[in-house]
C-alpha positions as a printed NumPy array, in Angstrom:
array([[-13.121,  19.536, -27.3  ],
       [-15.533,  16.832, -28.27 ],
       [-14.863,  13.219, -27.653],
       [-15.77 ,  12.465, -31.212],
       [-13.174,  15.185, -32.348],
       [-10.201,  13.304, -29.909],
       [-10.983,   9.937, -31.667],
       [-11.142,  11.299, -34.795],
       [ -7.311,  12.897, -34.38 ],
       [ -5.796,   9.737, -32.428],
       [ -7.545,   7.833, -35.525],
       [ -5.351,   9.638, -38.301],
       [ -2.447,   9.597, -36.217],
       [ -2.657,   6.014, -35.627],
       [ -2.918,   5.317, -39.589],
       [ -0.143,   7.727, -40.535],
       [  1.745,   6.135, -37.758],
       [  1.22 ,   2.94 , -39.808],
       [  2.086,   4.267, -42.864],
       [  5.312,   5.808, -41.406],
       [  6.649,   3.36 , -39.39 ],
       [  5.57 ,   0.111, -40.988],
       [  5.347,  -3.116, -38.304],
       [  7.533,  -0.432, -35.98 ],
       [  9.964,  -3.584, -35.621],
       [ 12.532,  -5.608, -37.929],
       [ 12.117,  -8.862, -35.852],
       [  8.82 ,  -9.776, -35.334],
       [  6.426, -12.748, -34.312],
       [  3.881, -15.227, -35.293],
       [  1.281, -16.289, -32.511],
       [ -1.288, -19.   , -31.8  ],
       [ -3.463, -20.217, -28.748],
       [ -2.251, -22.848, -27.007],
       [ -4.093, -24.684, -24.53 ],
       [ -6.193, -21.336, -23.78 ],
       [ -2.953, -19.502, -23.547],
       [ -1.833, -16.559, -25.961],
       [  1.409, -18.154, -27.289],
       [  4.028, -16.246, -29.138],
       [  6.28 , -17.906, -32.28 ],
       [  9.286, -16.587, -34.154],
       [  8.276, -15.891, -37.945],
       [  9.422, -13.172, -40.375],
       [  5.946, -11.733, -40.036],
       [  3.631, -10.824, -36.694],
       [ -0.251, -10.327, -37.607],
       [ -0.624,  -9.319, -33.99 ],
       [ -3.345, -11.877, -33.49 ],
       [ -1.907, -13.124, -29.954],
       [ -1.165,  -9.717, -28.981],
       [ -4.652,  -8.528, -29.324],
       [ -6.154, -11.836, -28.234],
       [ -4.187, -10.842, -24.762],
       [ -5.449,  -7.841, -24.769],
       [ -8.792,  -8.536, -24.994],
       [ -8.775, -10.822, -22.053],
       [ -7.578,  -7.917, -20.174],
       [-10.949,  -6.223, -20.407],
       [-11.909,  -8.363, -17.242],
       [ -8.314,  -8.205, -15.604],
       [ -8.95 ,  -6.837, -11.917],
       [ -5.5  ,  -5.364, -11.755],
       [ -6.076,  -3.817, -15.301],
       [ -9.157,  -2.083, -14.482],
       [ -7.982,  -1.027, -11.286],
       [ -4.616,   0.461, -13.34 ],
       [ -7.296,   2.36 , -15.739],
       [ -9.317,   3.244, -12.248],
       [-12.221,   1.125, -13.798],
       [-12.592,  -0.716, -10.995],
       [-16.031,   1.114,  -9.985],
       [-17.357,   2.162, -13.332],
       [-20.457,   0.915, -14.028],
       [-20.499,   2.453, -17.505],
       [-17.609,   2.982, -20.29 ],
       [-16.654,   1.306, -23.366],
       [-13.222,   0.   , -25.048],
       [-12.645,   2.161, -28.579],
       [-12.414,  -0.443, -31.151],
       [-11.074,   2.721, -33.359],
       [ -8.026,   3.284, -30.872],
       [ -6.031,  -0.043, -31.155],
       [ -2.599,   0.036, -32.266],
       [  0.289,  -2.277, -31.54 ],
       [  3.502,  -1.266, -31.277],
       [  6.84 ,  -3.762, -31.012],
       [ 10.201,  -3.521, -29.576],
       [ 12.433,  -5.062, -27.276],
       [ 11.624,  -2.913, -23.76 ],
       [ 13.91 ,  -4.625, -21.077],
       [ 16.574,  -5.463, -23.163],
       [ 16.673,  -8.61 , -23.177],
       [ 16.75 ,  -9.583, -26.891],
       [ 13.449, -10.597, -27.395],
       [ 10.176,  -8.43 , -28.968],
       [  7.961,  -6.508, -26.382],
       [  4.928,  -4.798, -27.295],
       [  2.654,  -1.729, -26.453],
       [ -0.983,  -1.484, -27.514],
       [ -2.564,   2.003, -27.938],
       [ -5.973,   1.825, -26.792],
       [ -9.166,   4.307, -25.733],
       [-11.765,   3.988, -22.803],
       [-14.672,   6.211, -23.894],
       [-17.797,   7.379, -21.7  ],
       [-16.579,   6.936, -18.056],
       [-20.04 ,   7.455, -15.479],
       [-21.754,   7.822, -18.67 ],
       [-20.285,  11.102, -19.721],
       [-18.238,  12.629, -23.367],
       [-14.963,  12.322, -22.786],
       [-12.692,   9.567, -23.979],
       [ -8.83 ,   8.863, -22.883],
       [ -5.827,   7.342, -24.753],
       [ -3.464,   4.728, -23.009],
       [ -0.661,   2.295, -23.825],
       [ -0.713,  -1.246, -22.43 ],
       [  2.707,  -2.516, -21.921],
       [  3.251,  -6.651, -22.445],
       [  6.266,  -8.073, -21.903],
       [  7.103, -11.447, -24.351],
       [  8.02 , -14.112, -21.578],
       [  8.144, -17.606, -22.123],
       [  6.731, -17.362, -25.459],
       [  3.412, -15.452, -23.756],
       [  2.129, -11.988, -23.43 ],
       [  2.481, -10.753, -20.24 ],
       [  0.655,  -7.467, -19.188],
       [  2.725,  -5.229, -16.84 ],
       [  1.442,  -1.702, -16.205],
       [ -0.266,   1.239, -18.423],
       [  0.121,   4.739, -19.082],
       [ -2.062,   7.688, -19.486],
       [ -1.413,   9.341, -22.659],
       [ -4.644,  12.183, -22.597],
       [ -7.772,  12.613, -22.591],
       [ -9.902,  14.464, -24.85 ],
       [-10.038,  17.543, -22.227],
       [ -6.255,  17.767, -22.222],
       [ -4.357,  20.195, -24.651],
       [ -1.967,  17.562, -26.071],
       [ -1.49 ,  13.681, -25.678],
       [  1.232,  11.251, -26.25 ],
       [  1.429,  10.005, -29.784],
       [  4.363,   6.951, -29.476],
       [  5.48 ,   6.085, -32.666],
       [  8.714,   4.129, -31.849],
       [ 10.324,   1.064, -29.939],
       [ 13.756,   1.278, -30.582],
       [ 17.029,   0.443, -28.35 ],
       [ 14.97 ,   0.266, -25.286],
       [ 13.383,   3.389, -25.573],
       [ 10.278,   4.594, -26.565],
       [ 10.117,   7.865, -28.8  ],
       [  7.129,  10.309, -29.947],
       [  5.684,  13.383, -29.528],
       [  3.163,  15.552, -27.342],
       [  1.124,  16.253, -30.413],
       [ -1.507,  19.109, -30.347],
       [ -5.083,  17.932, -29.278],
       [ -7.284,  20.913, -28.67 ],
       [ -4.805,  22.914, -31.416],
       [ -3.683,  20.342, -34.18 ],
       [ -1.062,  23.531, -35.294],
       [  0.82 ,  23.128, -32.277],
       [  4.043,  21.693, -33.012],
       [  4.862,  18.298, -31.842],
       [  7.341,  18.027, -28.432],
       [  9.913,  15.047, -28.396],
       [  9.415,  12.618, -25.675],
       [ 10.948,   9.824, -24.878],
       [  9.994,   6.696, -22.399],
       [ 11.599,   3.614, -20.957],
       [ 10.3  ,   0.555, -19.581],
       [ 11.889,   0.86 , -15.591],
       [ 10.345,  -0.966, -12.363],
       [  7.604,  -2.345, -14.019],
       [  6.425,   1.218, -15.445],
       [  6.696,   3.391, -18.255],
       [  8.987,   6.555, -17.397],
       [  9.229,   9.477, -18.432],
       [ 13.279,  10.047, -19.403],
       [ 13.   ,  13.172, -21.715],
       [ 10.889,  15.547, -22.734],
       [ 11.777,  18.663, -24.695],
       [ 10.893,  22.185, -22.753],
       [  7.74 ,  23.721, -23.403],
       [  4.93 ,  25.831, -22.756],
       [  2.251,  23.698, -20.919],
       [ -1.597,  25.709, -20.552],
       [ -1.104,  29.158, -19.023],
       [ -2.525,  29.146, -15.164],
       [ -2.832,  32.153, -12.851],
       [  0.015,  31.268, -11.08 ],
       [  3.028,  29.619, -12.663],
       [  5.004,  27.372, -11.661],
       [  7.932,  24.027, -12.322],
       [  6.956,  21.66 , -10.551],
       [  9.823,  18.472, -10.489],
       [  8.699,  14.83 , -11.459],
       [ 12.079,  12.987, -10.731],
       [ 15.707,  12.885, -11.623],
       [ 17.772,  10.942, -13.864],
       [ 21.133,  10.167, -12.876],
       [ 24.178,   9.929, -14.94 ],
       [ 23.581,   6.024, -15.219],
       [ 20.202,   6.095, -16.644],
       [ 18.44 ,   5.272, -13.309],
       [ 15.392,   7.357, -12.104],
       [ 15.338,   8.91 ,  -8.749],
       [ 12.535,  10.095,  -6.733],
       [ 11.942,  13.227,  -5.12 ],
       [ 11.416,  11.625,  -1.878],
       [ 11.089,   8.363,  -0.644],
       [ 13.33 ,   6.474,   2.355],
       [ 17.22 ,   6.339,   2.954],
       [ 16.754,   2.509,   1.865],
       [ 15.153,   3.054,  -1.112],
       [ 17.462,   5.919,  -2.09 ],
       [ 20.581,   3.675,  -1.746],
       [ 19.38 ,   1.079,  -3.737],
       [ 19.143,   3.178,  -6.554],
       [ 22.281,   5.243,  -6.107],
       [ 24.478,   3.092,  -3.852],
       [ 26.256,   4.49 ,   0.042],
       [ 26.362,   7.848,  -0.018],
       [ 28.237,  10.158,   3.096],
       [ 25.945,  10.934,   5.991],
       [ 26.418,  14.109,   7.708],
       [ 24.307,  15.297,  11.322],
       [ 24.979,  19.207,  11.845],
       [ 25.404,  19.205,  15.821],
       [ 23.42 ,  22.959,  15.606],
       [ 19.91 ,  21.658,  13.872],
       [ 18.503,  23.916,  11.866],
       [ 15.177,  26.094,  13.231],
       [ 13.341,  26.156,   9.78 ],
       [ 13.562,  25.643,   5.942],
       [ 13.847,  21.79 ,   6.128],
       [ 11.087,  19.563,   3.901],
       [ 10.501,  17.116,   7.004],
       [ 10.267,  20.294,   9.66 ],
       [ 10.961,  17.809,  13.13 ],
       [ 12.748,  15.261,  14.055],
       [ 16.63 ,  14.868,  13.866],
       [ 17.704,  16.761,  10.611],
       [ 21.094,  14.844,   8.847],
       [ 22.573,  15.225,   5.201],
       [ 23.193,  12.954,   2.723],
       [ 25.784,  13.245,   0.103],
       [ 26.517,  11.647,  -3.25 ],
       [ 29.925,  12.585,  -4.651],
       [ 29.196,  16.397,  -3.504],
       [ 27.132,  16.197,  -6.509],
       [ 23.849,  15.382,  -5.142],
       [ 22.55 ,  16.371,  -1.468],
       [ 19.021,  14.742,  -0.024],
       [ 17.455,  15.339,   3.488],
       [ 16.999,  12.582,   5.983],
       [ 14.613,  12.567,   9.033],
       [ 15.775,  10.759,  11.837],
       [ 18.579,   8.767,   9.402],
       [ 15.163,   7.376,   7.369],
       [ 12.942,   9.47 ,   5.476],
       [ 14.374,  11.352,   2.451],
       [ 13.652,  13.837,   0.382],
       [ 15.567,  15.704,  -2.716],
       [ 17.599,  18.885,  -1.889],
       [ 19.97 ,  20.128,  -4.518],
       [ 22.311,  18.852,  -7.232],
       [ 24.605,  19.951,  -9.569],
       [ 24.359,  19.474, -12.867],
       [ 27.26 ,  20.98 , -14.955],
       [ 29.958,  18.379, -15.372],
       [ 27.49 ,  15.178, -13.653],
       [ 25.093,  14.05 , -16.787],
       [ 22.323,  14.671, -13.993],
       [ 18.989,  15.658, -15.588],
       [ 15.734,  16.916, -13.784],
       [ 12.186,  16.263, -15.349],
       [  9.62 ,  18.749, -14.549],
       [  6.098,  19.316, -16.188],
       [  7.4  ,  21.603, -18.681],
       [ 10.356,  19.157, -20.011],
       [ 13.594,  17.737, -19.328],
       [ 16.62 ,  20.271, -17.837],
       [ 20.12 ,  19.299, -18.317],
       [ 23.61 ,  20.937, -18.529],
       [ 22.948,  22.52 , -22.025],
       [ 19.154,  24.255, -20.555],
       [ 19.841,  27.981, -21.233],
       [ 18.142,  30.854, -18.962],
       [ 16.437,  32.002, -22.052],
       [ 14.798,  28.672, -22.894],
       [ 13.569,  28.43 , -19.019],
       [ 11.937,  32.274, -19.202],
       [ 10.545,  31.089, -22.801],
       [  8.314,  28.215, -21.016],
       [  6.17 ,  30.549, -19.269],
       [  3.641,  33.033, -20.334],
       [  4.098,  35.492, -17.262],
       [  7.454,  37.53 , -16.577],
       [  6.153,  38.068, -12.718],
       [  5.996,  34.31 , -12.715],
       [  9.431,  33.938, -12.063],
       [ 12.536,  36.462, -10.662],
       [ 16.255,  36.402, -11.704],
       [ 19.105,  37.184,  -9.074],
       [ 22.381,  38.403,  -9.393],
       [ 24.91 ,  36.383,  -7.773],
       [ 28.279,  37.1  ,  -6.553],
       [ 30.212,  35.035,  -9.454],
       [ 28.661,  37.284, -11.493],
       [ 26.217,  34.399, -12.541],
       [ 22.591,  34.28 , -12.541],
       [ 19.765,  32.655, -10.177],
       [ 16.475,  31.926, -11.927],
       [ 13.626,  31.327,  -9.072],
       [ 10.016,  30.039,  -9.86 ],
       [  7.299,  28.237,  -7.259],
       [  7.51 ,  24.693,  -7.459],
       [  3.913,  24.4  ,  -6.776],
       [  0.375,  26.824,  -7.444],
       [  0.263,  27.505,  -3.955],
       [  3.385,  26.568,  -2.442],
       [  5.896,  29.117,  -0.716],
       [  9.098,  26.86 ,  -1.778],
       [ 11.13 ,  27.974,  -4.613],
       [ 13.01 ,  26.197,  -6.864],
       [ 16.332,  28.024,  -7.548],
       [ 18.758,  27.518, -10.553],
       [ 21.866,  28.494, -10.589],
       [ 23.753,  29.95 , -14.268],
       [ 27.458,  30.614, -14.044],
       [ 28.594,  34.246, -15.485],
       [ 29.067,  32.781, -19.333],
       [ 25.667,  31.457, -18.826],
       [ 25.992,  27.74 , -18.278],
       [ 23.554,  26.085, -16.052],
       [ 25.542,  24.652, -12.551],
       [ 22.88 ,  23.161, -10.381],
       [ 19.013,  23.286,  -8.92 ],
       [ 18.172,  23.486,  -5.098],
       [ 14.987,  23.376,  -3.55 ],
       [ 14.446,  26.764,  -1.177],
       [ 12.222,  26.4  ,   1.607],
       [ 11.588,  29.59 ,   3.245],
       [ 11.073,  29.841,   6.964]])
């Protein structure tokens, strides 16, 4: 795939996304420059003028560059065909956000280009930048094409790049922690490797908030709240994620269990998902309650990629790697009429 190829298919998206969507906002803004400082008015109409004036200042941003990894490239170039605003209110707090689609092209000299959004917040009447996110490259078999800003969330598609036929895969974003996140994505197929796997991104709890896989007990009850602590007095030999120190248990409603190291770090487990509104986002999509064992085997290519246990209910356990070259497995449990109950992590001794 050529980079002139990529920009050519980002270009018609971008236009059709124009056409399609119009300003991509009902309540838009009117900007000027005040005292050197991108400014931001309400008016019935928005010609973006502050909003790109901000962005182009970025160009010499340290933290920008360093977000792009920039920061010791000596050769690349801003796309002035990729640059597309979109508006919205992202933190929900009544007032019109923006992202701005934008390319780098040429990184160490080289043809390749990459797509990104820029996300600026609309504080005291000025673009702020907060954070970017990757949306492809011109190697990469699809790329995020955003086309919507609407209650807080941010909705598009994982639209074919190397393959324009592929059909396009929902996704949708919110702005959380100073970051885009990922919040749904519709299962799918993602290029076929040697070894397959699902490999887990993070988990979204029944309140909207994203949890990581691992992190500290801290950090974990910030996001979640007190949870109940358990120490087994017999510590287990093997099969733990930290593998030494004192091994302890941490419980969220008995919906939810995470690992703790010496009562500090943490690390994901297992949690049920029937009846809890608890979702799990992998690189192939989004699972939730209504995932069905046949839409899991339909995401990969292989059938030896992945094995499928009876179990004693009469249900179903669905194993696949959770990694190209790890031994863990990440099991999923179906009940006997075939409705997904929970995900564990297996660690084998």
């Amino acid at each position: 795939m050529n980079r002139n190829y990529f920009l050519t298919v980002i270009s018609v998206w971008l236009v059709l996304m124009s056409f399609s969507c119009g300003q991509n906002h009902s309540s838009v803004q009117n900007t000027h420059m005040d005292n050197g400082k991108t400014t931001v008015a309400d008016s019935p109409n928005n010609d973006s003028i502050a909003l790109m004036q901000a962005f182009d200042t970025l160009k010499k941003d340290k933290k920008f560059l360093n977000d792009l990894a920039l920061e010791g490239e000596k050769k690349y170039a801003f796309s002035d065909l990729i640059l597309k605003p979109f508006f919205g209110d992202l933190n929900n707090d009544g007032i019109t956000d923006a992202l701005v689609a934008f390319s780098v092209e040429g990184r160490g000299g080289g043809n390749n280009s990459d797509l990104h959004y820029a996300v600026f917040l609309n504080r005291h009447n000025q673009w702020e930048y907060q954070s970017q996110l990757d949306g492809g490259g011109n190697w990469a078999e699809r790329f995020i094409a955003f086309d919507e800003i609407k209650n807080g969330k941010i909705t598009g598609n994982l639209v074919g790049n190397k393959d324009e036929s592929l059909p396009g895969i929902p996704v949708e974003y919110v702005f959380k922690n100073g970051k885009l996140m990922n919040t749904q994505t519709a299962l799918h197929k993602t290029e076929n490797e040697k070894r397959e796997y699902l490999r887990l991104e993070n988990i979204t709890t029944p309140t909207g908030k994203l949890m990581p896989l691992t992190g500290t007990l801290e950090e974990y009850e910030q996001i979640m709240g007190k949870g109940k602590i358990s120490t087994p007095e017999e510590q287990p030999e093997c099969g733990t994620y930290f593998g030494e120190g004192t091994y302890s248990e941490l419980y969220y409603a008995h919906r939810m269990m995470i690992e703790l190291q010496n009562g500090k770090k943490a690390a994901w487990r297992s949690v049920l998902i029937h009846g809890s509104n608890y979702q799990i986002n992998t690189d192939k999509g989004t699972i939730t309650g209504k995932t069905t064992l046949d839409e899991l085997k339909n995401i990969f290519y292989n059938e030896n990629s992945w094995q499928i246990e009876d179990r004693e209910n009469g249900g179903k356990t669905f194993s696949i790697p959770d990694g190209p070259e790890s031994d863990n497995q990440l099991r999923i449990d179906f009940s006997k009429e075939g409705v997904l109950e929970g995900i564990y992590l297996f660690m084998p001794c």
